[in-house]
TORKOL-4160 file (C-alpha; in steps of 0.2 Angstrom, whole numbers, padded with zeros to 4 digits, m for minus):
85
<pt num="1" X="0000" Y="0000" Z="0000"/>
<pt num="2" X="0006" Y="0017" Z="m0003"/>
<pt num="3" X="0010" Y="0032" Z="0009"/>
<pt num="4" X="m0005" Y="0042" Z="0002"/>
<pt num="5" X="m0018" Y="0026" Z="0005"/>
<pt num="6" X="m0008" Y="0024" Z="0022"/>
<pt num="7" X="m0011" Y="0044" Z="0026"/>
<pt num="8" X="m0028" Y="0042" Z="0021"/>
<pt num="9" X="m0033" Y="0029" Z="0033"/>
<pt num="10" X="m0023" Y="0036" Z="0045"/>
<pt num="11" X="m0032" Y="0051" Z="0045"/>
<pt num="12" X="m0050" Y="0042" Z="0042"/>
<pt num="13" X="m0048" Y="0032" Z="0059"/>
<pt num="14" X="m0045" Y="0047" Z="0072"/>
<pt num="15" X="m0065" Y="0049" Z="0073"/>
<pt num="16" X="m0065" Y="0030" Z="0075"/>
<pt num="17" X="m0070" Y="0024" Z="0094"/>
<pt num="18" X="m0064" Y="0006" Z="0097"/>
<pt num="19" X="m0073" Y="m0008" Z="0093"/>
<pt num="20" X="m0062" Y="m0023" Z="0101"/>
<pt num="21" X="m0057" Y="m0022" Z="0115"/>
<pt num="22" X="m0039" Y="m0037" Z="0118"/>
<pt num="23" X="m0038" Y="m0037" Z="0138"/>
<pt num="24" X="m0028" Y="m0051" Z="0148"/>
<pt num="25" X="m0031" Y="m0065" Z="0138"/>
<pt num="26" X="m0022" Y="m0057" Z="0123"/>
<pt num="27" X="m0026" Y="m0061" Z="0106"/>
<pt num="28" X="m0038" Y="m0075" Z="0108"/>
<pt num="29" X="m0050" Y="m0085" Z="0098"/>
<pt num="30" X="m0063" Y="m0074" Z="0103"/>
<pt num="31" X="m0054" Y="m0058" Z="0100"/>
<pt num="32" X="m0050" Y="m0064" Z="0083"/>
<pt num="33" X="m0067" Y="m0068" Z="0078"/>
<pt num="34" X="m0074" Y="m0052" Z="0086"/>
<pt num="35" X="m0060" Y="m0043" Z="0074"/>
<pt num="36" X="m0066" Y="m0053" Z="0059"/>
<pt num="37" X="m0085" Y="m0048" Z="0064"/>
<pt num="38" X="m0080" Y="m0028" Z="0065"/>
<pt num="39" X="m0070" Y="m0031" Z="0049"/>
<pt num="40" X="m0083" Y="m0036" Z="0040"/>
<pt num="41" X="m0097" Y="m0023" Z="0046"/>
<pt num="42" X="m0082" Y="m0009" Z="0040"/>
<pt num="43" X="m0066" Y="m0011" Z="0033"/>
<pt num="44" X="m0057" Y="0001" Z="0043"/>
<pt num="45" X="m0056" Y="m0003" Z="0064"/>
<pt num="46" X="m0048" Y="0002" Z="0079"/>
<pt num="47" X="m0042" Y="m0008" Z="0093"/>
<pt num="48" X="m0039" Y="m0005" Z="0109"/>
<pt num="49" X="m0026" Y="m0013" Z="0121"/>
<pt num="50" X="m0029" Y="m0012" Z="0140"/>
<pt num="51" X="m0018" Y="m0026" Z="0144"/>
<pt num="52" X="0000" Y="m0035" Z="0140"/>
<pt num="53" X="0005" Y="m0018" Z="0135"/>
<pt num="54" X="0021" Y="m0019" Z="0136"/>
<pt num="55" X="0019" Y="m0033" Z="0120"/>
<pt num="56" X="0005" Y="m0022" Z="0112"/>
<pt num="57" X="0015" Y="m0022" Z="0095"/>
<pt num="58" X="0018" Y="m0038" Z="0094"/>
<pt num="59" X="0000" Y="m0044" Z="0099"/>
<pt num="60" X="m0007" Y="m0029" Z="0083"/>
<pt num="61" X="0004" Y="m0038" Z="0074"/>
<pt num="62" X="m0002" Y="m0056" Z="0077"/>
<pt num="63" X="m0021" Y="m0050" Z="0076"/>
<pt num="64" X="m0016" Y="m0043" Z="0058"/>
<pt num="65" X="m0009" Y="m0058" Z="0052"/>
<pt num="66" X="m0024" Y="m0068" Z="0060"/>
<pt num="67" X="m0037" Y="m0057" Z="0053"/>
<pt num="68" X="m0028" Y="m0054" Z="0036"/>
<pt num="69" X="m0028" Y="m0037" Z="0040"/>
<pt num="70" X="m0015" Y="m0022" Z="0038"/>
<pt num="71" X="m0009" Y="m0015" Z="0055"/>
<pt num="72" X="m0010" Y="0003" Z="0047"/>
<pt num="73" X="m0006" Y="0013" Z="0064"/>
<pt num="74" X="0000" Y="0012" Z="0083"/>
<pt num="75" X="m0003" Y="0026" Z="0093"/>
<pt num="76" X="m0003" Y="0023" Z="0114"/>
<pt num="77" X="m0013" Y="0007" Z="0115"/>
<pt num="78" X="m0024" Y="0010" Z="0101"/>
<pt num="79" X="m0021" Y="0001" Z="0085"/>
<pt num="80" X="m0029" Y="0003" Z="0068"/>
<pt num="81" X="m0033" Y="m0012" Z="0057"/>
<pt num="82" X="m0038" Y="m0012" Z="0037"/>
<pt num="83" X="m0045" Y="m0027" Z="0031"/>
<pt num="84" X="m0036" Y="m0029" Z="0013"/>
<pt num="85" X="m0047" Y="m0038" Z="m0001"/>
């Protein structure tokens, strides 16, 4: 994907409120196929980290690869997924 398409969506999801939520557990089945829910409702979702967030990165990461989705941003404990097509 290309900077613009990046900025874009970047820019889209600020007026985004979380719609998953990855807590003690981490990423879960559960958490996976909440993601895969909200991805399919809208193609552009944040998510947000209220635990292990000290391995948040690596735990956006995995969810992207398990939702194959694109990990567009990281900022605090929020994380910004696209689902690609």
């Amino acid at each position: 994907m290309e900077s613009h398409e990046l900025k874009k969506l970047r820019s889209e999801a600020r007026s985004l409120s979380p719609r998953v939520f990855v807590g003690k557990e981490g990423v879960s089945e559960s958490v996976i196929a909440e993601t895969i829910k909200h991805l399919d409702k809208a193609p552009l979702i944040k998510i947000r980290f209220s635990g292990h967030k000290d391995q948040k990165r690596e735990l956006a990461d995995q969810l992207a690869q398990n939702t194959k989705s694109l990990l567009v941003q990281m900022i605090g404990n929020n994380a910004v997924l696209y689902k690609l097509r």
